[in-house]
C-alpha positions in Angstrom: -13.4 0.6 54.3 -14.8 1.5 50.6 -12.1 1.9 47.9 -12.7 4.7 45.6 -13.8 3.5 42.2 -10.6 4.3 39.8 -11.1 6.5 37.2 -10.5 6.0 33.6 -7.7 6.6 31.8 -6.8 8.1 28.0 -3.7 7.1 26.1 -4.1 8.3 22.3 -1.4 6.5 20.0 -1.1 8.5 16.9 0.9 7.6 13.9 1.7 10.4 11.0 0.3 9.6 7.3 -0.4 6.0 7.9 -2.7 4.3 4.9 -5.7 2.8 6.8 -4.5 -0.5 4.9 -1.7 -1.2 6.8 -2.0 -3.2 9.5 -0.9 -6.9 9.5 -4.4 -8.5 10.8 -6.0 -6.6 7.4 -3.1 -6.7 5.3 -0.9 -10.0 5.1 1.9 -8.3 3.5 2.4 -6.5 6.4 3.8 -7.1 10.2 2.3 -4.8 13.1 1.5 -8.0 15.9 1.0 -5.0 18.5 -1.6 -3.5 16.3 -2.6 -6.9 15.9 -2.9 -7.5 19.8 -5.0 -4.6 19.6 -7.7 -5.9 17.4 -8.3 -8.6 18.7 -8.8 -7.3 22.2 -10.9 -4.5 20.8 -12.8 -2.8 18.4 -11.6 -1.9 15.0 -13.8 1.0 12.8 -13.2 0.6 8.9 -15.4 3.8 8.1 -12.9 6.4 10.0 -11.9 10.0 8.7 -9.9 12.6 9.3 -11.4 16.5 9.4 -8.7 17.4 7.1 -6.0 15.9 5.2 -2.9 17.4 6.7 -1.3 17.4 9.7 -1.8 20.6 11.6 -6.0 21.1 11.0 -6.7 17.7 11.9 -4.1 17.6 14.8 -6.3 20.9 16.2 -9.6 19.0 15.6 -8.2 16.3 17.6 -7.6 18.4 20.8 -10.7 21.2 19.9 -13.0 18.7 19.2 -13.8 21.6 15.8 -13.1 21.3 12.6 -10.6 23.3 11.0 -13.2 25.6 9.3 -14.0 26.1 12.9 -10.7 26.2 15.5 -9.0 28.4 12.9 -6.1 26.3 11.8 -7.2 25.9 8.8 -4.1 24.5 6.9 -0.3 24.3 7.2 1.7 27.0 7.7 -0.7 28.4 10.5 -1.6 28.2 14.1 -3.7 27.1 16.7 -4.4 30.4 18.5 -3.8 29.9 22.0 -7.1 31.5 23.0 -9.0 28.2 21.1 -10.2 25.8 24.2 -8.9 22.5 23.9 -9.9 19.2 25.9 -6.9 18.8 28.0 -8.0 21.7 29.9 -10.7 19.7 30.5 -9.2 17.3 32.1 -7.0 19.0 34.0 -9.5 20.9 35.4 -11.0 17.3 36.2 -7.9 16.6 38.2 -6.4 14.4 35.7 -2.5 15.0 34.3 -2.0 15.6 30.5 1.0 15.1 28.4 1.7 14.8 25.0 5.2 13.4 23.6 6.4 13.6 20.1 4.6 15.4 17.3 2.5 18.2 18.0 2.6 20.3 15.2 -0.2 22.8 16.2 2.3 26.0 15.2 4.0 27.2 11.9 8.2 26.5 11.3 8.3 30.0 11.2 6.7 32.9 13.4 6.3 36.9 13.0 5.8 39.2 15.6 1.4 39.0 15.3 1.9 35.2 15.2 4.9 33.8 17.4 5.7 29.5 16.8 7.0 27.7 19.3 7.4 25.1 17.0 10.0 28.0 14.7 13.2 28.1 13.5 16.1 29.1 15.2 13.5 28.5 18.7 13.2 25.0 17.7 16.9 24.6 17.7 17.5 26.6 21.1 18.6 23.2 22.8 19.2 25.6 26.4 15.3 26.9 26.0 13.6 23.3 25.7 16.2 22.1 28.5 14.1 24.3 30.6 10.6 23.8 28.7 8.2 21.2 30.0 4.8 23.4 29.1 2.0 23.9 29.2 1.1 23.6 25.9 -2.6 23.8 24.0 -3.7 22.1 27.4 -1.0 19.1 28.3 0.6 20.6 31.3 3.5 18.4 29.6 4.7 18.4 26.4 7.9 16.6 25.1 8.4 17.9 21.5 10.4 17.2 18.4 9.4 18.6 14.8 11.4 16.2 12.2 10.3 13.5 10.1 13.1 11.0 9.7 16.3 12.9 9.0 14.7 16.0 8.5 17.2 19.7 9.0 13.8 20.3 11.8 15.4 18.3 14.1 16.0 20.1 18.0 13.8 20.0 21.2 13.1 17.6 23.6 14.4 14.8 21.4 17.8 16.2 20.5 18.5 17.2 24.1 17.3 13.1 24.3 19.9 12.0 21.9 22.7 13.9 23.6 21.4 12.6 27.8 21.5 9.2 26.0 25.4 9.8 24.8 24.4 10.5 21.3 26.6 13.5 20.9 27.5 13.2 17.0 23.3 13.3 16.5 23.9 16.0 13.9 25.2 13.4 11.5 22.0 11.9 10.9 20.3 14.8 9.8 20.0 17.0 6.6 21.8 20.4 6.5 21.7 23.0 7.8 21.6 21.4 11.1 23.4 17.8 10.2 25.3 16.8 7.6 23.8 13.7 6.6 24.6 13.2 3.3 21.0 13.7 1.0 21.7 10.7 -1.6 20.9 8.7 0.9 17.9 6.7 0.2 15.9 4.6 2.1 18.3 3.5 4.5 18.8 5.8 7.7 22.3 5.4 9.9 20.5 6.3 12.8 21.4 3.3 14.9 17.6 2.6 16.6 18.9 3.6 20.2 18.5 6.7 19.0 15.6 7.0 16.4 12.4 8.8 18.0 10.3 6.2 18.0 12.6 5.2 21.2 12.5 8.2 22.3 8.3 8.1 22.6 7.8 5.1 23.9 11.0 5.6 26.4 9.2 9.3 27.7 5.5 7.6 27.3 6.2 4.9 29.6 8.3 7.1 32.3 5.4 9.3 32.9 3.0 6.5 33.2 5.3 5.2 35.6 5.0 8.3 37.5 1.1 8.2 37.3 1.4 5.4 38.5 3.4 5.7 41.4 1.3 8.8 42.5 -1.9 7.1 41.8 -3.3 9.8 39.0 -5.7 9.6 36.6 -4.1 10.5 32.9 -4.6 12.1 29.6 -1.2 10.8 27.3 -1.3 11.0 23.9 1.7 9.3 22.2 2.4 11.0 19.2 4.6 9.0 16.6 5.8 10.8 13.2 6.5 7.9 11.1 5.4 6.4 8.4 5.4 9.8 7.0 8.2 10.7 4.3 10.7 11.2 3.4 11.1 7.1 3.8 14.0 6.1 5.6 14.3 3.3 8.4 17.3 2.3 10.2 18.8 -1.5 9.8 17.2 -3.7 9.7 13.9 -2.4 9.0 15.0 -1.0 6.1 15.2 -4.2 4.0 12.6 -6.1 6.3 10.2 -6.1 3.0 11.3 -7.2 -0.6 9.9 -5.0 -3.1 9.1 -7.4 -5.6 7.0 -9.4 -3.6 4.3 -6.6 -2.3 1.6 -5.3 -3.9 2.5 -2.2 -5.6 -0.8 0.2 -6.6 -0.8 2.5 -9.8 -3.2 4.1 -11.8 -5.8 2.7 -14.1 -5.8 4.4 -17.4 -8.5 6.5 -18.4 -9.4 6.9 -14.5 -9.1 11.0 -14.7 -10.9 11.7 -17.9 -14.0 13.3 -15.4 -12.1 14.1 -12.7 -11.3 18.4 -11.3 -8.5 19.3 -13.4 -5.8 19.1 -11.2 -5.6 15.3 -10.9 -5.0 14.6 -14.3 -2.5 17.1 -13.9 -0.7 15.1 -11.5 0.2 12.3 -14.6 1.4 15.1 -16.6 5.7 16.2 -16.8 5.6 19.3 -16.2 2.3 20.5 -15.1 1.6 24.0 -14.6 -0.2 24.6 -11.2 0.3 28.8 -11.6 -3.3 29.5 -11.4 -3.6 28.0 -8.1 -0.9 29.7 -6.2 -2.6 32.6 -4.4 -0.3 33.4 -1.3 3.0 32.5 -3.4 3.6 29.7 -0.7 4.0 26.0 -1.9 1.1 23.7 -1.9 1.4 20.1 -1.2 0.5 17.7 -4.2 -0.2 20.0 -7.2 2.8 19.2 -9.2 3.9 16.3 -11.5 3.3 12.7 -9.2 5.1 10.2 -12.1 7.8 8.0 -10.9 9.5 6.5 -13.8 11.4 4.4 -12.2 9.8 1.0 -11.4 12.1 -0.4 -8.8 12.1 2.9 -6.8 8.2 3.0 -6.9 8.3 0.0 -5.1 11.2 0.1 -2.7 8.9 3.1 -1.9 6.7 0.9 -0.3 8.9 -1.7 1.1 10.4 1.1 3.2 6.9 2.9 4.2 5.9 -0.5 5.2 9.4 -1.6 7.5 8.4 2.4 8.9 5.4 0.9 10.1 6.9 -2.1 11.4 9.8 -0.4 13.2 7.2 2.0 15.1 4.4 -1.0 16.0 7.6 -2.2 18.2 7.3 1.0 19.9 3.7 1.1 20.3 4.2 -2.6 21.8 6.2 -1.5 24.6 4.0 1.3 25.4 1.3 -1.0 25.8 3.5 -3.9 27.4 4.2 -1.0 30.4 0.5 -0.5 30.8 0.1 -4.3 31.7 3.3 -3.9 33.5 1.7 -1.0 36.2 -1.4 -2.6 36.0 -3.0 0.1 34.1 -4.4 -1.9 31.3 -8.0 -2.7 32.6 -8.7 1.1 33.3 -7.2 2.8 30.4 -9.3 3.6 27.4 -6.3 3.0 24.3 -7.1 4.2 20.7 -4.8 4.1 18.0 -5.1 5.6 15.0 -3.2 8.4 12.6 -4.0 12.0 11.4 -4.9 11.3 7.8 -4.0 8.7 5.2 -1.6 8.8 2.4 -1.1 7.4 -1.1 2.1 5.4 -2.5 1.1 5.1 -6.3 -3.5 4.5 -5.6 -4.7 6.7 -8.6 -1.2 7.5 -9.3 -0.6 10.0 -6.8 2.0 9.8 -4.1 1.7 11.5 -0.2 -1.2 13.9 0.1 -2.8 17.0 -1.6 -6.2 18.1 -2.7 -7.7 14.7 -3.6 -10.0 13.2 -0.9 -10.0 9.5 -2.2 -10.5 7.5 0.8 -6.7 6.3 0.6 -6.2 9.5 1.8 -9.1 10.7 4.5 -10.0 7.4 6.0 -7.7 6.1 8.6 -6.9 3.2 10.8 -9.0 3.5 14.0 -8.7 0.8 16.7 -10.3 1.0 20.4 -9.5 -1.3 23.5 -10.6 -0.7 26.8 -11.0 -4.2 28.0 -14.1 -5.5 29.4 -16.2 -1.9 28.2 -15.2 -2.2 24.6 -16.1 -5.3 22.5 -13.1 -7.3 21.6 -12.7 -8.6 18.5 -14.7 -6.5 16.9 -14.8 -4.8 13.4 -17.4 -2.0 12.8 -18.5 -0.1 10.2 -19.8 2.7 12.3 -18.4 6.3 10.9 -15.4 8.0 13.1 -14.3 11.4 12.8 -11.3 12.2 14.3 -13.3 15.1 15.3 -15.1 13.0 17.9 -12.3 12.0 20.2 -12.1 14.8 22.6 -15.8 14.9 23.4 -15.8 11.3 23.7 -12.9 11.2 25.9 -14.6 13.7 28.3 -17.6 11.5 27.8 -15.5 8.3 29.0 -14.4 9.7 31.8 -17.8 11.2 32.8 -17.1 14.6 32.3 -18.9 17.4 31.0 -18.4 17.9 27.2 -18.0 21.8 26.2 -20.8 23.2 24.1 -18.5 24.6 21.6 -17.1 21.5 20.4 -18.8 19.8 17.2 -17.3 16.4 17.3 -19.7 13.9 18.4 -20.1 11.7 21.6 -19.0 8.4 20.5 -19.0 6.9 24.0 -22.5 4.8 23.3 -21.0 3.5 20.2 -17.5 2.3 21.4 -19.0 0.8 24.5 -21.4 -1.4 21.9 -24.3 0.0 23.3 -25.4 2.2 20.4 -24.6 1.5 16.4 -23.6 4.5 15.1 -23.1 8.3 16.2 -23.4 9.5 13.4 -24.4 8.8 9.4 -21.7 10.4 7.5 -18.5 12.5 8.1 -16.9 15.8 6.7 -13.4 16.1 5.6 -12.3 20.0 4.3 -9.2 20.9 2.7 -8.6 24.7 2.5 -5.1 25.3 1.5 -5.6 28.6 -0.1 -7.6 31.2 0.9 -10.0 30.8 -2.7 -8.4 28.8 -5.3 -8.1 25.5 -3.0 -10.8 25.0 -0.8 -12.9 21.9 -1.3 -15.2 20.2 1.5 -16.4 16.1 1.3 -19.3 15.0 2.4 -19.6 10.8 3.1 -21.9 8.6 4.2 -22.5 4.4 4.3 -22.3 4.5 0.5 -21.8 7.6 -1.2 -18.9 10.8 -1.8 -19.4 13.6 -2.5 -16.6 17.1 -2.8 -17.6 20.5 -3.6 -15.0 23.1 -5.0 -15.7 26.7 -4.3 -16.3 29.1 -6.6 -16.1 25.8 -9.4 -18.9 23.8 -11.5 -17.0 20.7 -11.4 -16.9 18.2 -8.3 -16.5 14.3 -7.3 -19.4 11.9 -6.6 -18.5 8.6 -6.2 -20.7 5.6 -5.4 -18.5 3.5 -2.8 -20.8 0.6 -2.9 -20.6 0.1 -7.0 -16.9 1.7 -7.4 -15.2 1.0 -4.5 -11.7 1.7 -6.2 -13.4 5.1 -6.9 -12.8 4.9 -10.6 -15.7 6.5 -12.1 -16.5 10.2 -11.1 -20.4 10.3 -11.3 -20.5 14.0 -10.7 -21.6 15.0 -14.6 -23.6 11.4 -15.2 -27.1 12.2 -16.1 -27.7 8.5 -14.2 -26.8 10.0 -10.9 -28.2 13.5 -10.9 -31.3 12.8 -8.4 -28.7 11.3 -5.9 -26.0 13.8 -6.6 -29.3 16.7 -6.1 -30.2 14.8 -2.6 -26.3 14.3 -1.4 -26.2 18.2 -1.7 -29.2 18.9 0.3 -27.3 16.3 2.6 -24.4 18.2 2.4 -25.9 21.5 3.5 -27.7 19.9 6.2 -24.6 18.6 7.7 -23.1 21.8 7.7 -25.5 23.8 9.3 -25.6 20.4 11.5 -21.9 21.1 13.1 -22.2 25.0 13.3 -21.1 25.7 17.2 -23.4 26.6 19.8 -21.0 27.3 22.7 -23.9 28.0 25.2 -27.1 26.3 25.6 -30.7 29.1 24.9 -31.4 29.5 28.5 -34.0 32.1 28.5 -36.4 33.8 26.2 -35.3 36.6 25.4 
């Protein structure tokens, strides 16, 4: 008697806004030894980006395999239409079972009657609805949601009704109003004993439905979606003090960095900057206002508490990964971990995220194991584009790849079997419909961004500047290579336009 070959497996560990210098095996400051454990028993990529710089376009590309420019969601505050394919109907359709558990974020907090959100106020916070709710969702025939970050007023779904089946019943008073009533000085510190704090919560659902795949011999699609270290930066005891301030590298500006920068990121070191002229739809837009801290010690407590975020959820993503040895999933199960985009806490003076695609901010932590297929112990410079994983997925799994999607087939690459994919990657940030819309283009040692409707841009050269200091974009020095990066450019773009069907006849 022949036993049928098993197939492979997906589980996708995300984090939210995680700098891709922050992992302890990189960074000595820091302690993540289940990130750790997984770099040494697979492949690490240092040249990985993000398709966009916020959440909601790049957590579209993830499950489109498009860019944003391309799936339609092309910024917060909108949707993923539901008519856009996404890859776990792929694998559904393959016979595998799809879940997702924590952050989704592919709809708006608010809906209207042409564009209805799941993901809304007051639906969010319909605790009977979500009792009730298990999916399907954008292709997971599961999904397990929550919509907070840390103590955010968001909170409701899956994870309060998680809180409450757990015998957290006073949940509200670790949240903001109008939900909780948390009080807001509170810095830094969250009361939320860790019983109850999401990351929990993930790794508790995660590993119950692997359990179940297990049990009824199934082939998965699980994508582990955690929301911290995003801010506002809070961490319950004792993570919160894990890291002394004064003994961690702080970053901060270096003077004179701006002078031929876009206007706006000098801005950003300014009081009161006035950002009028970009605010088209009269909705806010993240990172054009003033980012000085004056206070020193709070700058760094900052990143003591971003760091003990990142601690507190590499527990979590060590029992996740503990259960797959557990079940005897391990060898068959394709893990990557990685985060939607990256995030500044003082590089260039800027803090979070906004229009300025320094590679603090679009590159990412990127890490694949899938033991004896994917080199262990390996670091790689080979570009990533979180645009890739769905088709590569399919790919790993030996199914057929949709036509429409753009990402690339990294399968060769991961499996060490082929260097690179790809020679440079596109990040676009549109976050109004004219006034703030910029696309990147990078490759092995040069940046470029392009502004529309504006003469000025960025061209950094990675290999000279790596701190991406000095703007070459006016520098008589660099125009050949800034006139060949934009043929480059173009190329690339008409490069990823769709083709959702193969020319199968003449005419």
């Amino acid at each position: 008697m022949t036993t049928k070959p098993k197939k492979t497996n997906i589980l996708l560990i995300t984090s939210d806004q995680q700098h891709w210098n922050t992992i302890g095996a990189f960074n000595p400051e820091l302690s993540t030894p289940n990130l750790d454990r997984l770099v040494r028993e697979g492949t690490t990529y240092t040249r990985a980006y993000c398709p966009n710089p916020t959440c909601m376009p790049t957590r579209a590309s993830i499950i489109t395999g498009q860019y944003p420019s391309q799936h339609g969601a092309w910024t917060l505050g909108t949707k993923l239409l539901e008519d856009r394919h996404t890859v776990g109907e792929d694998f559904m359709k393959a016979g595998y079972r799809t879940a997702l558990v924590g952050k989704a974020h592919f709809q708006p907090l608010r809906g209207t009657d042409e564009y209805p959100s799941l993901e809304s106020y007051p639906l969010l916070q319909d605790l009977e609805y979500w009792r009730d709710f298990e999916g399907p969702f954008y292709g997971f025939e599961r999904a397990e949601l929550a919509r907070n970050h840390t103590n955010e007023a968001h909170v409701g779904q899956h994870y309060a009704l998680w809180m409450e089946e757990k015998g957290c019943t006073n949940w509200r008073d670790y949240f903001l109003a109008p939900t909780g009533t948390m009080d807001r000085s509170i810095k830094h510190s969250w009361p939320i004993p860790e019983d109850y704090h999401y990351n929990t919560w993930i790794a508790e659902r995660s590993n119950s439905l692997l359990e179940g795949y297990k049990e009824q011999d199934e082939p998965f699609f699980l994508w582990a979606s955690f929301f911290d270290p995003h801010p506002d930066y809070l961490a319950p005891a004792p993570w919160d003090t894990m890291y002394d301030p004064d003994k961690l590298t702080i970053p901060s500006v270096t003077p004179g960095e701006h002078v031929n920068n876009p206007p706006h990121f000098g801005m950003t070191q300014e009081r009161k900057p006035d950002f009028s002229h970009l605010r088209e739809t009269g909705i806010g837009i993240h990172g054009y206002h003033s980012h000085l801290i004056d206070d020193e010690n709070e700058r760094k407590r900052l990143v003591a508490t971003y760091y003990g975020m990142i601690s507190l959820m590499d527990k979590y993503i060590g029992r996740i990964l503990d259960k797959l040895d557990e079940l005897g999933l391990s060898e068959n199960t394709v893990v990557v971990f990685t985060t939607d985009h990256g995030h500044f806490f003082g590089q260039h003076g800027l803090q979070a995220k906004g229009g300025f695609h320094y590679e603090d901010l679009i590159k990412l932590p990127f890490i694949v194991r899938y033991p004896g297929q994917v080199p262990a112990g390996r670091v790689s410079p080979s570009i990533q584009s979180l645009v890739d994983l769905a088709p590569t997925f399919l790919s790993l799994c030996g199914i057929a790849v949709p036509h429409a999607m753009t990402g690339l087939d990294q399968s060769k690459v991961w499996l060490g079997e082929q260097e690179q994919a790809r020679d440079h990657a596109i990040c676009e940030f549109r976050h109004e419909p004219t006034t703030i819309h910029q696309k990147t283009y990078v490759n092995d040692r040069y940046k470029l961004t392009v502004y529309y409707n504006q003469t000025y841009g960025e061209l950094f050269d990675l290999q000279e500047d790596p701190g991406e200091l000095n703007n070459r974009w006016d520098d008589a020095d660099y125009s050949r290579i800034k006139s060949e990066l934009m043929l480059k450019f173009l190329w690339a773009e008409l490069g990823k336009e769709s083709m959702p069907m193969p020319r199968i006849w003449g005419a």
